[in-house]
C-alpha positions as CSV (number, residue, x, y, z in Angstrom):
1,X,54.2,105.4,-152.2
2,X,51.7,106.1,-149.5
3,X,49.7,109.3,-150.0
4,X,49.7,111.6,-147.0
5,X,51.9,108.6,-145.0
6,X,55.6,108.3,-144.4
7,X,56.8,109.2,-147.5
8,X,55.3,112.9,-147.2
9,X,56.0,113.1,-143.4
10,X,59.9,112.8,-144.6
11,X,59.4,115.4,-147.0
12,X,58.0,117.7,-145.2
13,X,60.2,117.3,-142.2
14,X,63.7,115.9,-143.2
15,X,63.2,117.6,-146.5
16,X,62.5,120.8,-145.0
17,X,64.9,120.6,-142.4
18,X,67.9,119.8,-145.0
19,X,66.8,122.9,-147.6
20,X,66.3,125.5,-144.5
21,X,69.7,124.6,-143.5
22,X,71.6,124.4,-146.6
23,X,70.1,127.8,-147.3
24,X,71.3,129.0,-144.3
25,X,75.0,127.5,-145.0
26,X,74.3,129.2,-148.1
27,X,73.2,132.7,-147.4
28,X,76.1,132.5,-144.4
29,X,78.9,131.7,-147.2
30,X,77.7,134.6,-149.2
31,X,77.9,136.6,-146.6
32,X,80.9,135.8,-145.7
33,X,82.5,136.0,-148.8
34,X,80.6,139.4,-149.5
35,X,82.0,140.8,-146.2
36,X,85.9,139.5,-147.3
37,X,85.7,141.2,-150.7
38,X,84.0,144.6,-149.5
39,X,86.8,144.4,-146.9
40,X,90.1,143.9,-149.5
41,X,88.3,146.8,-151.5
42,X,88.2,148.9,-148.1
43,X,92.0,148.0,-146.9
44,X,93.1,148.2,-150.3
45,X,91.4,152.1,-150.7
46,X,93.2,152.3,-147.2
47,X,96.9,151.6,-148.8
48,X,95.7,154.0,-151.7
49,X,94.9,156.8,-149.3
50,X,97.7,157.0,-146.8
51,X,97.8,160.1,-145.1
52,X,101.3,160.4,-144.8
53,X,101.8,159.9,-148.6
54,X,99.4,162.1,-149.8
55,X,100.4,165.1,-147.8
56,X,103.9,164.8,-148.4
57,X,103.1,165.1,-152.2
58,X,100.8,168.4,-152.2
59,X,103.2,169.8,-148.9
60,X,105.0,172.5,-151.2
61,X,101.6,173.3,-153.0
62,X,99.4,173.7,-149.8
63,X,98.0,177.2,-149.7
64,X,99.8,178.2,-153.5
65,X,97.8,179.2,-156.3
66,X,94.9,177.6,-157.7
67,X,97.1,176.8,-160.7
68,X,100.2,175.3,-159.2
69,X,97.7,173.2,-157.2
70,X,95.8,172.4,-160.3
71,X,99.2,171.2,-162.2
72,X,100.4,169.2,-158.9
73,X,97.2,167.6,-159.2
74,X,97.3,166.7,-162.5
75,X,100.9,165.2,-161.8
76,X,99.7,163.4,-159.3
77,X,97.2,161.6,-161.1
78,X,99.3,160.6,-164.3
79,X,102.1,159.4,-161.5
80,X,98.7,157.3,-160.1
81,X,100.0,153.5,-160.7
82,X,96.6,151.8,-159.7
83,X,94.7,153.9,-162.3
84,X,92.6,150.1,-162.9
85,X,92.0,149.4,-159.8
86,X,90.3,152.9,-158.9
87,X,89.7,156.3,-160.1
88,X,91.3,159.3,-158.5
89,X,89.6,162.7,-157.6
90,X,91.2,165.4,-156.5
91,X,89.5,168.1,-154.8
92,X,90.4,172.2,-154.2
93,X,90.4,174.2,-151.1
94,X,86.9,175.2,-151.9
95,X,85.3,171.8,-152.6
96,X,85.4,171.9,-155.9
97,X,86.4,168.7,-158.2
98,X,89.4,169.8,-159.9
99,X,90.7,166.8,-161.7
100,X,89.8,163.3,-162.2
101,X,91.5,160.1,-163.2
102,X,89.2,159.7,-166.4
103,X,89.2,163.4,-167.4
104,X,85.5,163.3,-167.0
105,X,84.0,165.8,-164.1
106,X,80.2,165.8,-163.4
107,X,78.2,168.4,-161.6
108,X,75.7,166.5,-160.6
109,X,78.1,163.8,-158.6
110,X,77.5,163.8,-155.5
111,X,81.1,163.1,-152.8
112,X,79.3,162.9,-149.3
113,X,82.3,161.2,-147.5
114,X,84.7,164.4,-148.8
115,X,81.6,166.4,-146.2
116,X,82.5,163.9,-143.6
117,X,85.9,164.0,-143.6
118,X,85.9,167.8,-143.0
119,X,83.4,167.0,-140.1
120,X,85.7,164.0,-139.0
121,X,88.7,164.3,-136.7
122,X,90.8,162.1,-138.7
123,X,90.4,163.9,-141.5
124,X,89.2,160.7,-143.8
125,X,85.7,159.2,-144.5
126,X,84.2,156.0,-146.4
127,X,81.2,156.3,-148.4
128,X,79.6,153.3,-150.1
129,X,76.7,153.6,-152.7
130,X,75.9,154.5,-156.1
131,X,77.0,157.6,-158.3
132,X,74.4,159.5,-160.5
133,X,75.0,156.9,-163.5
134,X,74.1,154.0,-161.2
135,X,77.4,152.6,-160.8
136,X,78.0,151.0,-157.2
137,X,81.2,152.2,-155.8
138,X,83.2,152.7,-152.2
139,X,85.1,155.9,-152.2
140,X,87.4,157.1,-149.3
141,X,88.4,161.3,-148.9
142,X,91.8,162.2,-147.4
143,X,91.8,165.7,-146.2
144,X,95.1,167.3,-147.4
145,X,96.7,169.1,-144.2
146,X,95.0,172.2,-143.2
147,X,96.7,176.3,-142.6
148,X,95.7,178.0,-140.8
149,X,93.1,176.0,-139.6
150,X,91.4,176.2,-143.3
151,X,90.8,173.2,-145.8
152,X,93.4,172.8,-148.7
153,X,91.1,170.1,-150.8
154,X,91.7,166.7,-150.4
155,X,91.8,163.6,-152.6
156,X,89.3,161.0,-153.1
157,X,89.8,157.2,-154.2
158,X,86.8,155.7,-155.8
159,X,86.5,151.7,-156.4
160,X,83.4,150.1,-158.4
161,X,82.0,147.2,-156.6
162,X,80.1,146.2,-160.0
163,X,82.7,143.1,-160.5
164,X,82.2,142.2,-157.1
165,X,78.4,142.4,-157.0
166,X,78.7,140.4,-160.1
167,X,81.5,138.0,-158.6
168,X,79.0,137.5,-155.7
169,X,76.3,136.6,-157.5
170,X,77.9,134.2,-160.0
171,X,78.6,132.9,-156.5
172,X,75.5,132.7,-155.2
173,X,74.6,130.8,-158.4
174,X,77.1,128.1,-157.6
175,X,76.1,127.6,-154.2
176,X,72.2,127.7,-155.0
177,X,73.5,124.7,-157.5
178,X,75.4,122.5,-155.5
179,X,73.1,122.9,-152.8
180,X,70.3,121.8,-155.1
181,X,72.3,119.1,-156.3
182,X,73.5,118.2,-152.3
183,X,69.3,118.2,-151.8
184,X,68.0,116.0,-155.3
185,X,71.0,113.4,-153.6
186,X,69.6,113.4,-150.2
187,X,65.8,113.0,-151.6
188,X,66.8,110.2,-154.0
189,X,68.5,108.6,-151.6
190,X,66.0,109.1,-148.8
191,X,63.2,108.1,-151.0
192,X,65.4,105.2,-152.2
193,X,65.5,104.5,-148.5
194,X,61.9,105.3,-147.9
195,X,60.6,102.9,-150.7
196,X,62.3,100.0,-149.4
197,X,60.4,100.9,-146.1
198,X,57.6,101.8,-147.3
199,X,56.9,99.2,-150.0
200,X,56.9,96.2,-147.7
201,X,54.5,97.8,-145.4
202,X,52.2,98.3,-148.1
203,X,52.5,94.5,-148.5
204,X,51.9,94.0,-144.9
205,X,48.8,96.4,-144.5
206,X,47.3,94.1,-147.6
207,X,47.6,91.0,-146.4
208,X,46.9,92.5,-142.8
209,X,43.3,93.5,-144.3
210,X,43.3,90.2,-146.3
211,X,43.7,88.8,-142.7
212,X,41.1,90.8,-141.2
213,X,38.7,89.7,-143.5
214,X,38.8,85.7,-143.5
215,X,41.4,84.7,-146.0
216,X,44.4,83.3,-143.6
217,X,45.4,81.7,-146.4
218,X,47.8,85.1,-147.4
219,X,51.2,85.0,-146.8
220,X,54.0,87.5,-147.1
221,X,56.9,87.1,-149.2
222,X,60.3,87.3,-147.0
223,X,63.1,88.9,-148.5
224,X,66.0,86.2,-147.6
225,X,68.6,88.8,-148.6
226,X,68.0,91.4,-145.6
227,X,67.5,90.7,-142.1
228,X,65.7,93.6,-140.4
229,X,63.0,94.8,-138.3
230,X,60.3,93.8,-141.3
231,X,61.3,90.7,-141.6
232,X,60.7,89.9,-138.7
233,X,57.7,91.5,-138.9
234,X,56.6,89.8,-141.5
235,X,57.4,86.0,-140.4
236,X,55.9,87.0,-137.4
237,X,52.5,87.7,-139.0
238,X,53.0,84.6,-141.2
239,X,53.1,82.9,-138.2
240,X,50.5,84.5,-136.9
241,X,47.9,83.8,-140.1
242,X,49.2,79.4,-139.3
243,X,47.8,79.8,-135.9
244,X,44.9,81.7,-136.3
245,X,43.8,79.4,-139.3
246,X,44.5,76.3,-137.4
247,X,42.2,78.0,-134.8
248,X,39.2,78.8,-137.7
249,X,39.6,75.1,-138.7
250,X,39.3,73.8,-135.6
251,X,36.5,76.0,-134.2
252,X,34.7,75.5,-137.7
253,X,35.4,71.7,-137.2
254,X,33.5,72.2,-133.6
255,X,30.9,74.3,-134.8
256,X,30.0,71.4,-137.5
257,X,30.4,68.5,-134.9
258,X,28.4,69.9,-132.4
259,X,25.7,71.6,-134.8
260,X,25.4,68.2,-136.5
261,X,25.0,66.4,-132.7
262,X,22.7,68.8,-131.9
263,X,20.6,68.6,-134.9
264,X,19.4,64.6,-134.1
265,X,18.5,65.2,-130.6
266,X,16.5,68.4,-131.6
267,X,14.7,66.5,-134.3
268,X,13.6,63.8,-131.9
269,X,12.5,66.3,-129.5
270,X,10.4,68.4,-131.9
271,X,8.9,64.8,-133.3
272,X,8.1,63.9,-129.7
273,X,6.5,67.4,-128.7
274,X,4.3,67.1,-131.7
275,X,3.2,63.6,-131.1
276,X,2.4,64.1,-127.7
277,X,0.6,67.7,-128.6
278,X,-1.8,64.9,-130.5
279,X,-2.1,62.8,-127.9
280,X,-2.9,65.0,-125.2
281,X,-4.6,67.7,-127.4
282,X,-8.1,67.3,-125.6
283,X,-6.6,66.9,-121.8
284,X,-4.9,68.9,-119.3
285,X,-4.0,72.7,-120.8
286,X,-1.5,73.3,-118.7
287,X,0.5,70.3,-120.1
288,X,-0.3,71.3,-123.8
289,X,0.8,74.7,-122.7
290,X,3.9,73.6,-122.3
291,X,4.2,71.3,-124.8
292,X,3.7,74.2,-126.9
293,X,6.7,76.2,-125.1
294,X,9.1,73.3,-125.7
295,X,8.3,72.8,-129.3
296,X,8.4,76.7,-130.0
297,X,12.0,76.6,-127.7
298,X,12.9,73.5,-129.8
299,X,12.1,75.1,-133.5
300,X,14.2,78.2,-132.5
301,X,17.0,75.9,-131.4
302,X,16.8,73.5,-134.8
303,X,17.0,77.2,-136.9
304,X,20.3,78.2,-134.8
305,X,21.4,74.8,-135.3
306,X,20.8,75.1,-138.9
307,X,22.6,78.7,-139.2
308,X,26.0,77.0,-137.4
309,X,25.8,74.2,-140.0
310,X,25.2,77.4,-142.9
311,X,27.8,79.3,-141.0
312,X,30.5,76.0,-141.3
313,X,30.0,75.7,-144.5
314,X,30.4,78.7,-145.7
315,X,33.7,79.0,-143.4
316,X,35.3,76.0,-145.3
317,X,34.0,77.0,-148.6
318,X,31.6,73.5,-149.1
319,X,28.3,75.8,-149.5
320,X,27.0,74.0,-152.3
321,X,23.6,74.9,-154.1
322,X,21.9,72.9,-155.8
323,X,20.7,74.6,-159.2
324,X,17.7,74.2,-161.4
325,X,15.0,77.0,-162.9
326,X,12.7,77.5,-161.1
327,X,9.8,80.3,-160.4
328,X,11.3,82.7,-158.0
329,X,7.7,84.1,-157.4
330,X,6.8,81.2,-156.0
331,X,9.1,80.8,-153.4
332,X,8.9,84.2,-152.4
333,X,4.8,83.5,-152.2
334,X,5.0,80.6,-150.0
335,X,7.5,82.1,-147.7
336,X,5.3,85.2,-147.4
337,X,2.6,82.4,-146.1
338,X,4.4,81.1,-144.1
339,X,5.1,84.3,-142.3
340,X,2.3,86.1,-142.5
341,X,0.1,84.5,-140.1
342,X,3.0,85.1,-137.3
343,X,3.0,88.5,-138.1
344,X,-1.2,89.3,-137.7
345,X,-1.0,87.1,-134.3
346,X,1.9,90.0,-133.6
347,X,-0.4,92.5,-134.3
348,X,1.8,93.7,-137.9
349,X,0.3,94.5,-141.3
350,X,1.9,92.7,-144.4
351,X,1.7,93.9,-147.8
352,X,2.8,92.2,-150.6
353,X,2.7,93.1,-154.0
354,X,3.9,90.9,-156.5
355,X,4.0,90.6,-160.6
356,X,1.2,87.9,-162.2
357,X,3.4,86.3,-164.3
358,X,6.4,83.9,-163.5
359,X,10.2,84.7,-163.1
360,X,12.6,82.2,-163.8
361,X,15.7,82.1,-162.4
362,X,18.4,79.5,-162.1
363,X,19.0,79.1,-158.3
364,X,18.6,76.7,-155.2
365,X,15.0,76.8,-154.4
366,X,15.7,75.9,-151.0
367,X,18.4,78.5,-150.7
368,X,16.2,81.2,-152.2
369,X,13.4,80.1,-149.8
370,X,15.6,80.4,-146.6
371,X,17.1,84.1,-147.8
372,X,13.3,84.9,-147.9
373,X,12.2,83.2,-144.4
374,X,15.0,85.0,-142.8
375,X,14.8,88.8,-144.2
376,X,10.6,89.0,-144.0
377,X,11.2,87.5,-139.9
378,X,13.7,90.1,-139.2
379,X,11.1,92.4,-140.8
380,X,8.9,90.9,-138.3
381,X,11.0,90.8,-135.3
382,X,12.1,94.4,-135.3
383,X,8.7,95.9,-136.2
384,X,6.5,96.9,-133.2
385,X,3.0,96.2,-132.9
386,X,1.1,98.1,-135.0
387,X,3.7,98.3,-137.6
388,X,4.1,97.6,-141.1
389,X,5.6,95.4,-143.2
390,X,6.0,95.9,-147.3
391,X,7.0,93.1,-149.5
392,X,7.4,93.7,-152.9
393,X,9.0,91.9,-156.0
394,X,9.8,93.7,-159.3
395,X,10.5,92.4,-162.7
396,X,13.1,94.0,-164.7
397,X,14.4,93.3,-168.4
398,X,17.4,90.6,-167.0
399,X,16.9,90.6,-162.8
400,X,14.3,90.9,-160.4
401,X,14.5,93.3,-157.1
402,X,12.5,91.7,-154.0
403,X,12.3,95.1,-151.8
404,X,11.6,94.2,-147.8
405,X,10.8,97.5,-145.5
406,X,9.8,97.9,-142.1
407,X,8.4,100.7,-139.7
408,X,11.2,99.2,-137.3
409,X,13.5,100.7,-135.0
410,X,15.9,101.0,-137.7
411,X,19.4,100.9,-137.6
412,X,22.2,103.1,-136.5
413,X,24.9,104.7,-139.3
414,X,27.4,103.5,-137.0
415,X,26.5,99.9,-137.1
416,X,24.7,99.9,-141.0
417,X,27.8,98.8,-142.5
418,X,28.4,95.8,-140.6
419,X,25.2,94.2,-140.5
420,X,26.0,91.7,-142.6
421,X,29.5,90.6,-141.0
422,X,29.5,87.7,-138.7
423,X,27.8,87.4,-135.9
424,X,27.4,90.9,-135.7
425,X,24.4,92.3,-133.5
426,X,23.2,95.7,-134.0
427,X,20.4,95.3,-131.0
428,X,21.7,92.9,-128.4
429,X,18.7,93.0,-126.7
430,X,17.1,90.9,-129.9
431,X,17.0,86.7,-130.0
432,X,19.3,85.7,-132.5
433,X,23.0,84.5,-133.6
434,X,23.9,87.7,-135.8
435,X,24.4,84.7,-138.5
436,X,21.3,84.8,-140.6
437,X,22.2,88.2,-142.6
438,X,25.9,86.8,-143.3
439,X,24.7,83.2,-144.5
440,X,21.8,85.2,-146.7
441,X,24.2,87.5,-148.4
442,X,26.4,84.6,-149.3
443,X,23.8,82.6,-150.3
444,X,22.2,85.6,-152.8
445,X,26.1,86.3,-153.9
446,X,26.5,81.9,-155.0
447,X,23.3,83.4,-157.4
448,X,25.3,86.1,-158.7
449,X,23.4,88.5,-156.8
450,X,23.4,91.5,-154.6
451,X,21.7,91.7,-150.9
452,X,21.8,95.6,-149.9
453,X,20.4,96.8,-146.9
454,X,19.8,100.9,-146.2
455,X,18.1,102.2,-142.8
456,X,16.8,105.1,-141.0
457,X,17.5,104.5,-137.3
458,X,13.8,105.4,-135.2
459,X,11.6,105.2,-139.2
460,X,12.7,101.7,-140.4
461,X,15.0,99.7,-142.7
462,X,14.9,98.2,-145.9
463,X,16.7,95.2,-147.7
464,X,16.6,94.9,-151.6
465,X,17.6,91.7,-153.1
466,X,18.3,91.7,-156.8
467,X,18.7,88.1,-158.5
468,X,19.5,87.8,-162.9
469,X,17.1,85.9,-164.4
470,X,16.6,83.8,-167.1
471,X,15.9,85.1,-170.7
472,X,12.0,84.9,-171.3
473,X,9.6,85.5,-173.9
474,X,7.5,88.2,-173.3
475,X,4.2,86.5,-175.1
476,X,4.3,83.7,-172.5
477,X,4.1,86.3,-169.5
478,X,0.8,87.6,-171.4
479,X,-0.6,84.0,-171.4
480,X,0.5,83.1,-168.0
């Protein structure tokens, strides 16, 4: 799955949506069904209690003794046929409990609705909450008919609502269960659905980045047994990757034509210039000047030329080296010479420190040479005058670490990471193809190598080439 993509986007909104409203399915059945059963206990105190009932029973014993009312009451209550559906009270004149359905009278109960009804022109009251043992209940008084204008008691139904708090909540249990069960369906199924989204996108971001970094030769496998959006998709970038590789070949195929049609007429130039530098060394200046102009223009030309033919080959994979051991001090010495001349006519300091024995390594000496030439002139190139240049190689037990830094302009953090891509220019303003970095980090990676470069934009940059060399005996570094 993608982390944080469109797998957790579902979640969090389909997901979210679905649970809020089953809950809200939920807590409206519950209600519901809470509502019905309070309501059947509230009709069915309302059949109990009839008004009509009840005072046609105590009529004869309205305003008798205390006694006779007692021992109506009494009758009353063994005559009561729904003794298990609730429990009988009935009360005196004077408020006072005088008999109960259980046989078991407490002081401490409290009857508010038997207040109520006195206060209520109807002469009945609900009440719903919880005796003094805790017990939830609904309880209705019926005011017995008045003389007089005075109270003669009344009698009170009382229903538990314990079963149906407990009925409700098995309920709620249910629901909560199915509607978990309704939700682990719709995620497995979404996420089944999801996956066979999100998998093949996954497949088409990779070979999307293969893509984007040179390797056309990817391809995505098509599903032949659906025919959707993504595969579509993904013919249509298979297509995509034939054309744009039969575009690389053929521009690489250009690049090589022309670089090699280039290169003869370059070298015939440059032989020319030179020859007639010779010949007309001791005449006219002007000419020599520039003679000197088009053999400079012409060198700079044959090294571009020489970076598209690098360039081409390492495009269509024929970058060969040629390998043998050889003293990779050396090389790096004589392309320090070579170099450092050009930089004190610049006006730029080198300093180069170097071991005094021998390295060997097993490379391309010509190779090597050219990754040297071209990392110490860009050293050169972006240093100002006055500036610094610091060469230094360093021996280690199985590699040696050539370290080039400059007092430069540096480069940005925006464009450090990409100095090595392809024709990539970090100053635009400088000459060059944006080539040279690219062919030299290929060229150190054939070696099994690494080329890293780290920079400080405005204080300078540094490159650090690390090459494995060959196994060496330490007594013939103390007699070299």
């Amino acid at each position: 799955m993608i982390k944080s993509g469109i797998t957790v986007r579902w979640l969090l909104t389909t997901i979210l949506v679905i649970a809020l409203i089953l809950t809200c399915i939920s807590a409206a059945i519950v209600l519901m069904l809470k509502d019905y059963y309070y309501e059947t206990v509230e009709n069915k105190l309302q059949s109990l209690g009839q008004s009509g009932v009840v005072a046609d029973y105590f009529s004869s014993y309205l305003g008798s003794s205390n006694d006779a009312f007692s021992a109506r009451a009494r009758e009353y209550i063994a005559n009561f046929q729904d003794i298990n559906v609730a429990e009988l009270w009935v009360i005196n004149k004077d408020g006072e409990i005088i008999v109960t359905s259980t046989g078991f009278i407490s002081e401490e109960e409290a009857y508010p609705d038997y207040f109520d009804a006195l206060e209520s022109v109807s002469g009945r009251s609900f009440w719903q909450g919880e005796m003094s043992s805790g017990e939830k209940v609904m309880a209705l008084s019926v005011l017995l008919p008045k003389t007089n204008g005075n109270s003669n008691g009344a009698v009170r139904y009382i229903i538990s609502l314990e079963a149906i708090d407990l009925q409700i909540v098995r309920i709620i249990i249910v629901v909560s269960f199915v509607c978990i069960f309704a939700l682990l369906l719709v995620v497995l199924s979404g996420l089944f659905f999801i996956r066979s989204i999100v998998v093949p996108v996954k497949k088409l971001t990779s070979v999307a980045r293969s893509i984007a970094e040179g390797n056309y030769s990817q391809k995505i496998e098509v599903n032949s047994r659906y025919d959707d959006e993504l595969v579509e998709l993904a013919e249509s970038i298979n297509y995509m990757t034939d054309e744009i590789d039969k575009s690389d070949k053929i521009k690489n195929d250009f690049v090589s034509t022309v670089s090699h049609e280039l290169r003869t007429p370059l070298t015939a130039i440059k032989g020319w210039t030179e020859t007639l530098l010779c010949i007309n060394e001791s005449q006219d200046e002007t000419i020599n000047n520039g003679l000197r102009v088009i053999q400079n223009e012409t060198e700079r030309l044959y090294s571009l030329v020489e970076d598209l033919l690098d360039f081409s080959r390492m495009q269509s994979g024929r970058m060969t080296l040629h390998l043998q051991k050889i003293d990779i001090i050396a090389e790096l010495d004589d392309a320090v010479y070579v170099l450092r001349d050009r930089a004190t006519r610049e006006g730029k300091e080198i300093f180069y420190s170097s071991p005094d024995y021998p390295a060997p390594v097993n490379a391309d000496p010509d190779r090597i040479k050219q990754v040297f030439v071209n990392v110490i002139d860009n050293a050169i190139k972006y240093t100002p005058t006055g500036g610094r240049i610091s060469i230094v190689a360093m021996i280690g037990s199985n590699e040696i670490k050539i370290r080039v830094a400059d007092t430069g302009c540096g480069i940005s953090p925006e464009d450090l990471p990409r100095v090595k891509e392809k024709f990539y220019k970090a100053n635009l303003s400088a000459k060059g193809s944006g080539i040279g970095l690219a062919v030299c980090d290929e060229i150190i990676t054939l070696h099994k190598g690494s080329l890293d470069i780290a920079s400080v934009l405005g204080e300078g940059t540094e490159v650090s080439i690390t090459i494995p060399t060959l196994p060496v005996n330490l007594s013939e570094r103390k007699d070299s």
